[in-house]
N, C-alpha and C positions, 0 to 999 in steps of 0.2 A: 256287601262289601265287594265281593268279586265280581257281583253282576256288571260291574259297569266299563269291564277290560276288555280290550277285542279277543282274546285269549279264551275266557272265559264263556264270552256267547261263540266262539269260534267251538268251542271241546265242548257244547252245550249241543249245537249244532248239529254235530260229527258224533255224540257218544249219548248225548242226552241228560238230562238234568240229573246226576246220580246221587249227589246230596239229597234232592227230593224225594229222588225215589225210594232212598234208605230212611229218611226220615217218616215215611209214610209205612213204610215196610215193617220200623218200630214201632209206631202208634198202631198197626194192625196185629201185631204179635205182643204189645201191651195188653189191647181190650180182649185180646184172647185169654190171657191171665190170669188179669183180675179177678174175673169169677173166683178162678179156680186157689189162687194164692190167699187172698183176702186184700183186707188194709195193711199198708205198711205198718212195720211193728209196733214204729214211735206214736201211733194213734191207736193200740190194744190198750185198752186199762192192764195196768199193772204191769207192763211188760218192763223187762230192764235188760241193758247190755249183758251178752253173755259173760258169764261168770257170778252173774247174780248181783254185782255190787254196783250204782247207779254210778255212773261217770262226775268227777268232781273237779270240779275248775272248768268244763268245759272242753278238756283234753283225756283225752283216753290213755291208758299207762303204757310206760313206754312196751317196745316189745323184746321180749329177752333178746339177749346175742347171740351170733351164728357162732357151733359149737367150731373149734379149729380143727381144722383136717392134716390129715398126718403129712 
């Protein structure tokens, strides 16, 4: 999308691709990870949202209200 602004290859230029470079930065401190975390949870057998009880409609319950401050 941005590639193609003079701005863009101008601050590309001058500072260096830094979307890339962060995106690379995540995909290297991802496979660092994985070992160590596993599968995400939604691929554990039996695994279910915390609280124990499985999400229903597809929407997770609402979250209480902020208690009011004096």
């Amino acid at each position: 999308m941005f590639q193609e602004t003079p701005i863009y290859n101008r601050l590309v230029a001058e500072r260096g691709d830094i979307p890339v470079q962060v995106r690379g930065e995540a995909e290297r401190i991802h496979r660092t990870l994985t070992p160590l975390l596993g599968p995400p949870p939604s691929s554990r057998p039996g695994w279910q949202p915390q609280g124990g009880a499985p999400v229903q409609g597809g929407r997770p319950p609402a979250a209480p209200p902020f208690p009011e401050l004096p």
